[in-house]
C-alpha positions in Angstrom: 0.0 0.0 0.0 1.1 3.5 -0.6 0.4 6.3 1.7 1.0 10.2 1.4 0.9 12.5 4.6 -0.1 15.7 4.7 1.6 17.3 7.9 4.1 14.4 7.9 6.0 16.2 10.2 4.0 16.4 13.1 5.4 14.2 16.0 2.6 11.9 15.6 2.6 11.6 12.0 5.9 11.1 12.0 5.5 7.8 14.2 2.5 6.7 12.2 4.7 6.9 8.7 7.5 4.9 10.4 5.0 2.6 11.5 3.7 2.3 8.2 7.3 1.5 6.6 8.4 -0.3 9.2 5.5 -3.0 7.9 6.5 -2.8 4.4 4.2 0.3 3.0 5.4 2.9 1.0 5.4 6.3 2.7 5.7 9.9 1.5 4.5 13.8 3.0 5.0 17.0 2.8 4.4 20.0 5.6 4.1 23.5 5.9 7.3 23.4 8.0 10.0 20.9 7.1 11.8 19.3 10.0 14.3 16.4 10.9 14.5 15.4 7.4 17.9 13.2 8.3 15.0 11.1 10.7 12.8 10.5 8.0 15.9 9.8 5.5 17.0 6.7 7.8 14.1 4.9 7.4 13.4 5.5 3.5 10.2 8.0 4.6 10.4 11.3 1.5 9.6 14.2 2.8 8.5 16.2 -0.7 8.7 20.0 -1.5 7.8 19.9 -5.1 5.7 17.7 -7.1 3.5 16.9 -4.0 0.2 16.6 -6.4 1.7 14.0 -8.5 2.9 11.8 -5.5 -0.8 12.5 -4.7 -2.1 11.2 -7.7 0.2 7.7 -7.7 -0.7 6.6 -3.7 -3.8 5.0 -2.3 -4.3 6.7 1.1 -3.8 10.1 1.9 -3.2 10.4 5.6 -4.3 13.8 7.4 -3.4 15.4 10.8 -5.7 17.7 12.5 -3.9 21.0 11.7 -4.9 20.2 7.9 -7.9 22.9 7.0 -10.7 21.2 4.8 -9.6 24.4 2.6 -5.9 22.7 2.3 -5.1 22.7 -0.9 -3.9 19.0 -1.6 -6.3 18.2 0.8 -8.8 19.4 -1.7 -6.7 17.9 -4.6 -6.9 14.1 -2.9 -10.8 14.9 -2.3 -11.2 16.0 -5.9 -9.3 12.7 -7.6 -11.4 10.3 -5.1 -8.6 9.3 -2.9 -9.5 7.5 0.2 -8.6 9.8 3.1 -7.8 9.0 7.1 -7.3 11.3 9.7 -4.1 10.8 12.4 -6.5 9.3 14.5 -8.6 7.3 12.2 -4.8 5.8 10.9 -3.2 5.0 15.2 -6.6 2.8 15.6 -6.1 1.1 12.6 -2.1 0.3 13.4 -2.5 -0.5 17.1 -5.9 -2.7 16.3 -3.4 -5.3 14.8 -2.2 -6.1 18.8 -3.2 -8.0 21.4 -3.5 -5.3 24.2 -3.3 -1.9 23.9 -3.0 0.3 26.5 -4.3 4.5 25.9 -3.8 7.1 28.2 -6.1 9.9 27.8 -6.9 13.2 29.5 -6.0 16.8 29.5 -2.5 16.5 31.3 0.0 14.0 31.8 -0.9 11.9 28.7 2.9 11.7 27.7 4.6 11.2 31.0 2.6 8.5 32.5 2.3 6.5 29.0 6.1 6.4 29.0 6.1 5.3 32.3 3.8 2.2 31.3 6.3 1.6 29.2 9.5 2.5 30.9 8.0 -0.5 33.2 7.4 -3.3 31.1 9.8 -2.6 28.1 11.6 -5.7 29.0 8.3 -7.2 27.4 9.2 -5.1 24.1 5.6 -3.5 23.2 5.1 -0.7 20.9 5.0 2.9 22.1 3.9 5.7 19.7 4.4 8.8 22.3 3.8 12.6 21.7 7.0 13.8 23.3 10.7 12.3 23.1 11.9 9.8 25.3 14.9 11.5 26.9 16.6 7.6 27.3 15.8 5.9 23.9 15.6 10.1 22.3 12.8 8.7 20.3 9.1 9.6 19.9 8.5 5.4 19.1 9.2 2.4 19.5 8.5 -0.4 16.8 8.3 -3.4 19.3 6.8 -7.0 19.0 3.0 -7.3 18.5 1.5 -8.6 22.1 1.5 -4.4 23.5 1.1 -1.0 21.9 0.8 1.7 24.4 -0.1 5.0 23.3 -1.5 8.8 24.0 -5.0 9.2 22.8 -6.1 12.2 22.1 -9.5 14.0 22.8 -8.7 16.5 20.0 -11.8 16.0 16.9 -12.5 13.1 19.0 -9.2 11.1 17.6 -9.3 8.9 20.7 -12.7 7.2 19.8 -11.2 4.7 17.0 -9.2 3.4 19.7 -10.7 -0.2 21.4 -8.0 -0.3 24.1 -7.9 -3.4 26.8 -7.1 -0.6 29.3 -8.0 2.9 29.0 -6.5 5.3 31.3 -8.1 8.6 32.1 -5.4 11.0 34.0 -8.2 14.0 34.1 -10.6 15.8 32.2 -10.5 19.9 32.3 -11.9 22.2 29.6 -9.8 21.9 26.9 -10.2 21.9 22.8 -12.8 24.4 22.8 -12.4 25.2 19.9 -13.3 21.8 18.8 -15.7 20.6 21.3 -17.3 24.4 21.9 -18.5 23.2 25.8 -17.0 21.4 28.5 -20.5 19.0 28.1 -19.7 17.6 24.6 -15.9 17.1 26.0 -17.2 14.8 28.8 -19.7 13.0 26.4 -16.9 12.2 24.5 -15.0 10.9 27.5 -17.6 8.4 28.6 -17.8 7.5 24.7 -14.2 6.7 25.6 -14.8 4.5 28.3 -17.3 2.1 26.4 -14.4 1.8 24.1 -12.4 0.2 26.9 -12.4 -3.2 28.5 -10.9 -1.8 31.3 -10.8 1.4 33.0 -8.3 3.1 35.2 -8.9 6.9 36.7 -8.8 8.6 40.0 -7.1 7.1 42.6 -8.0 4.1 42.8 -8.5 3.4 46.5 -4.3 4.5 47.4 -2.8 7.1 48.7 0.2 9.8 47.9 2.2 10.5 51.2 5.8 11.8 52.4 6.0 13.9 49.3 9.7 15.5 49.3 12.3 16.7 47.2 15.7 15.5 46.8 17.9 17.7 44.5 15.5 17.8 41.5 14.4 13.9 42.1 10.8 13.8 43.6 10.5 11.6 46.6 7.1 9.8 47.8 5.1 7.1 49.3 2.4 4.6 47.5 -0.3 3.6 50.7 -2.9 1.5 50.5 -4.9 2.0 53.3 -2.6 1.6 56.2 0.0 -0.7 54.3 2.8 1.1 52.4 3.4 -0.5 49.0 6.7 1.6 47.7 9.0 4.4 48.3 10.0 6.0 45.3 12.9 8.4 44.2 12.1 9.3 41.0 14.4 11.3 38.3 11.2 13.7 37.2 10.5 16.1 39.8 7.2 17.7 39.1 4.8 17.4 42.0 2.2 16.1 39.6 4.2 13.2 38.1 3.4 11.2 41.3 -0.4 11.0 40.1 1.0 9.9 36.9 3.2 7.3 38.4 0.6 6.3 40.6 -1.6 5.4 37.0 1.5 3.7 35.1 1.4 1.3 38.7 -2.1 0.5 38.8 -1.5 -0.3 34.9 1.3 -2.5 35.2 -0.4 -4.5 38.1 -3.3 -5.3 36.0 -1.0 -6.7 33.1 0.7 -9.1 36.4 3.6 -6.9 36.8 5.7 -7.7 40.6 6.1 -4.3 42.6 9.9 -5.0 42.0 9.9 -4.6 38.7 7.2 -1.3 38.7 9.8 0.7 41.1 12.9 -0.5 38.6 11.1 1.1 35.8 9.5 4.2 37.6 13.0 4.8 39.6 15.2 4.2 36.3 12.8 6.5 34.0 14.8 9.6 32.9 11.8 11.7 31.8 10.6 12.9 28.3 12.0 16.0 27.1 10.7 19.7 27.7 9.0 18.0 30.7 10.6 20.1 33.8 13.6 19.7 31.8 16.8 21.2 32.9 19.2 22.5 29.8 22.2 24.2 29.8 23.0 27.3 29.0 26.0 29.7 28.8 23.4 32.6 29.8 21.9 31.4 32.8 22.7 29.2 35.3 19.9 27.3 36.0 17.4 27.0 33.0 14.2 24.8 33.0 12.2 23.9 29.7 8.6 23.1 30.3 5.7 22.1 27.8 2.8 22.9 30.1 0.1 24.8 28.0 -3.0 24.7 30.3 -3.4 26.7 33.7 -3.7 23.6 35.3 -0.1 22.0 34.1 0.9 26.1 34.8 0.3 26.2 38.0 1.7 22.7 38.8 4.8 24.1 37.3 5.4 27.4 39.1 4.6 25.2 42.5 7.5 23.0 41.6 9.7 25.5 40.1 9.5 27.5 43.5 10.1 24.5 46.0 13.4 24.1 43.7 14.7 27.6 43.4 15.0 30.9 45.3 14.4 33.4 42.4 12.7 32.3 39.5 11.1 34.1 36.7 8.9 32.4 34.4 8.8 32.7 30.8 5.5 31.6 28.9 4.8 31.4 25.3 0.3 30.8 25.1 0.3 28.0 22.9 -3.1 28.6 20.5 -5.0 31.6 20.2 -8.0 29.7 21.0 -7.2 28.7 24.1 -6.1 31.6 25.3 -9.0 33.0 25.0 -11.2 30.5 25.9 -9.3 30.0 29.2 -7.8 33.6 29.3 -9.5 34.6 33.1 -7.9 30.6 33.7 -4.3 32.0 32.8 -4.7 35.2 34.8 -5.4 33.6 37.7 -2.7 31.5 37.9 0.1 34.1 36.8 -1.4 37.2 38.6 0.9 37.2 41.7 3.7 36.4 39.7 5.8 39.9 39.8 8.7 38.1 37.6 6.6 37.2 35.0 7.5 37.9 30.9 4.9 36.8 28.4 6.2 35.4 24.3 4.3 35.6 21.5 1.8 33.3 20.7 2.5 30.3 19.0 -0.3 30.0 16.4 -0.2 26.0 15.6 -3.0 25.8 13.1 -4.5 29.3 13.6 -4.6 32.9 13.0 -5.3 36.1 15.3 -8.5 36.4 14.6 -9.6 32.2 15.8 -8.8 33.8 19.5 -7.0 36.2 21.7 -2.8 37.3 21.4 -0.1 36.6 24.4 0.0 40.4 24.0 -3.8 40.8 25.1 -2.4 38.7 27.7 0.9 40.3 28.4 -1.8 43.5 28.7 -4.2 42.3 31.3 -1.5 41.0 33.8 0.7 44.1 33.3 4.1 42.2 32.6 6.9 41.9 29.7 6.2 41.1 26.4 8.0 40.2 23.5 8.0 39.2 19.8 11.7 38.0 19.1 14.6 35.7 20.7 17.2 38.9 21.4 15.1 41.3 22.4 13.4 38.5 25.4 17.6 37.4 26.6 18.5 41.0 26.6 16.2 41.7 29.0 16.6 38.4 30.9 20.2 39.0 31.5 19.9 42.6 32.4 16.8 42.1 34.8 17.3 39.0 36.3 21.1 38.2 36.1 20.7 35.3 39.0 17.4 34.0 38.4 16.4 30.4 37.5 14.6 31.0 34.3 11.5 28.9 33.1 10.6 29.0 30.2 6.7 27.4 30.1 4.9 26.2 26.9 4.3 23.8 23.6 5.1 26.3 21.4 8.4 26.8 19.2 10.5 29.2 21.8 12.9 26.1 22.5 13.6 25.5 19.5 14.1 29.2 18.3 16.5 29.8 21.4 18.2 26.4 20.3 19.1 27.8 17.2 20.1 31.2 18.6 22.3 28.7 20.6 20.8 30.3 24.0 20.1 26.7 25.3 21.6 23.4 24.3 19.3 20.5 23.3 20.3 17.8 25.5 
C-alpha cells in the first residue's frame, strides 16, 4: 500500500509513517514546516517539497493530521481525484488494532509522562509505544516493538481517541480543553464516557491509594504509595514535578493489572529519565539554572510554578500561550494562575493551526497582567540578562520558543 501524509512532520505523523514502513508500506508527506529530514531519511520515509500533487495522484491513502484545514489545498486535490482519506487518528486505531492489548492514556495533562512510564515498566516485554514527546533515554518519539503491547496517548482532539478499542484505557483527568473543537466542556465529557465504552478496562482517580511523604531531593521527587494503612513503595524518581506522582501512581495501577511484581514497577519508575521539555533542565552559557517546560493549560501552569519554587529561590517564568483559541477560551484561567507572579514575561503566541483572529494574542495577555512582552529571541535574553542576572529561568509552553532559542544557541538541546 502506498500512503502520502499531509503534515508528515507532526510528532505523531511522523511515528505513524514509520510505522507504516516499518510493515512494508510505501510512505511519503509533505508540511508547511520541514523538520528532521535526516529522521525520515534513515528509514526510506520522503519528505517532498515539489511535485506533491503527483505523489498525490500515484498513492492509495492520503493520511491527514488535524492541523490540515478542509480548505488545504492538496487536501482538496486528494478529495477531488477520489482518494480514500484517514485522519491521524482514524490511521493510530487502525495500526494499534493489529495487537493483542493496547493500552491509551487519555486526558487533559499528563498523557505523555505517565504512558512512558507504562512503558519504561514493562519494556523488557518489548511492546510498541507511539508517544507525543521524546523519550529522553531511547531520544525517540517510538518504538517499533513486537506485536503482544502497543501503548499510546489518545487524544481527545476532533474526538481522535474514539477509533481506539483499548484493553485498558486510562483517564489521568478531564478539564476544559479543545474548545475550539468541542465548543463546551458537556460535549468534551460526552466524549469521555464514549471513551470509556471503548475500553475493557478502566483506570482513573485514585483508585483506592494514597500519595504521602512527598519531598524533594535535589531535583528527584520523593514519595510514598499507601494503601490504606499498608505502604506498598517508596520512590525516588528522576522527574520532579509534584504532579508526576499521580502519573506514576496510574503507570502502577496499569502495570499491576498486566501481572507486573512491585519489584519490577519501582525498577522502571525509579530508572525512567523523563521525556524532554517536561521540567527539563538544559544548559545554558546565559543562565545558570534553566528549566524547559511544555505545560500549556493553567492547570499543568500552575503545577509548574509550584515545583519551580520548591526548587529555586528566584525564579522568573517565561510563557509562550500555545493557540490563540485557548487563550481565549481559558484567558481569566491563565490570569489567575500568573497574577501574583511579579517576575513574570509573556512570548508571542504560537499559532499552531490558527490565525489572530480564531482567539486572543499573548499580547492581550501580556496586557491584562501588566508584565513583559515580546516578539523576538534577542530582544526577550536582553532583557533576561539585564533584569534578572541570578534567576532560575523557566521557560513554560508547547510552542516553538525552545527550539528558536536552540538555534540562537541560548540553550543546548540535550
Amino acid at each position: 500500500m502506498k500512503y502520502f501524509f499531509l503534515g508528515i512532520c507532526g510528532i505523531s505523523m511522523r511515528s505513524l509513517a514509520v510505522m507504516l514502513r516499518l510493515r512494508g508500506d510505501e510512505v511519503s508527506g509533505c508540511d508547511a514546516e520541514p523538520s528532521d529530514l535526516d529522521f525520515f531519511k534513515t528509514y526510506g520515509v520522503e519528505v517532498l517539497s515539489s511535485k506533491i500533487k503527483e505523489e498525490i495522484k500515484k498513492s492509495d491513502i492520503i493520511v491527514f493530521s488535524s492541523a490540515i484545514k478542509e480548505n488545504d489545498e492538496n487536501y482538496l486535490y486528494a478529495k477531488k481525484l477520489g482518494k480514500k482519506l484517514m485522519s491521524r487518528g482514524e490511521l493510530l486505531g487502525e495500526i494499534a488494532s493489529s495487537y493483542d492489548i493496547v493500552i491509551a492514556v487519555a486526558g487533559a495533562h499528563g498523557k505523555t509522562t505517565t504512558t512512558a512510564l507504562i512503558y519504561n515498566i514493562i519494556k523488557k516485554r518489548k511492546p510498541t509505544l507511539h508517544l507525543g514527546g521524546i523519550l529522553k533515554e531511547e531520544d525517540t518519539c517510538f518504538i517499533y516493538g513486537e506485536k503482544k503491547y502497543f501503548i499510546t496517548e489518545a487524544c481527545e482532539y476532533h474526538d481522535n481517541f474514539l477509533y481506539l478499542k483499548p484493553y485498558v484505557g486510562v483517564i489521568t483527568n478531564i478539564e476544559k480543553e479543545h474548545l475550539d473543537y468541542f465548543k463546551t466542556f458537556e460535549n468534551e465529557l460526552s466524549s469521555f464516557n464514549k471513551f470509556r465504552k471503548n475500553c475493557k478496562f478502566v483506570i482513573e482517580g485514585n483508585g483506592g491509594f494514597e500519595i504521602k511523604n512527598i519531598h524533594h531531593r535535589n531535583l528527584k521527587l520523593c514519595f510514598d504509595i499507601f494503601k490504606g494503612k499498608e505502604k506498598i513503595m517508596s520512590l525516588k524518581m528522576n522527574i520532579c514535578e509534584e504532579v508526576n506522582v499521580n502519573n506514576a501512581l496510574l503507570a502502577y495501577r496499569v502495570c499491576k493489572m498486566l501481572g507486573v511484581d512491585d519489584g519490577e514497577i519501582k525498577m522502571g519508575l525509579e530508572s525512567f529519565l523523563g521525556v524532554k521539555r517536561r521540567f527539563e533542565k538544559v544548559e545554558s552559557s546565559y543562565f545558570k539554572d534553566v528549566i524547559v517546560d511544555y505545560a500549556h493549560h493553567p492547570t499543568e501552569i500552575k503545577g509548574t510554578i509550584l515545583t519551580a519554587k520548591n526548587l529555586f529561590k528566584k525564579v522568573v517564568f517565561v510563557f509562550q500561550p500555545h493557540t490563540y483559541s485557548r487563550t481565549k477560551e481559558l484567558f481569566d484561567e491563565f490570569v489567575e494562575v500568573f497574577k501574583k507572579e511579579k517576575d513574570l514575561v509573556i512570548f508571542k503566541t504560537f499559532p499552531a493551526r490558527e490565525t489572530e483572529k480564531d482567539g486572543v494574542s499573548g499580547r492581550v495577555l501580556a496586557e491584562k497582567l501588566g508584565c513583559l512582552y515580546f516578539e523576538d529571541v534577542f530582544s526577550l535574553i536582553c532583557c533576561l540578562k539585564e533584569n534578572y542576572p541570578n534567576f532560575a529561568v523557566i521557560f513554560i509552553g508547547a510552542g516553538d520558543l525552545p527550539k528558536l532559542l536552540e538555534n540562537e544557541k541560548i540553550i543546548k538541546n540535550n
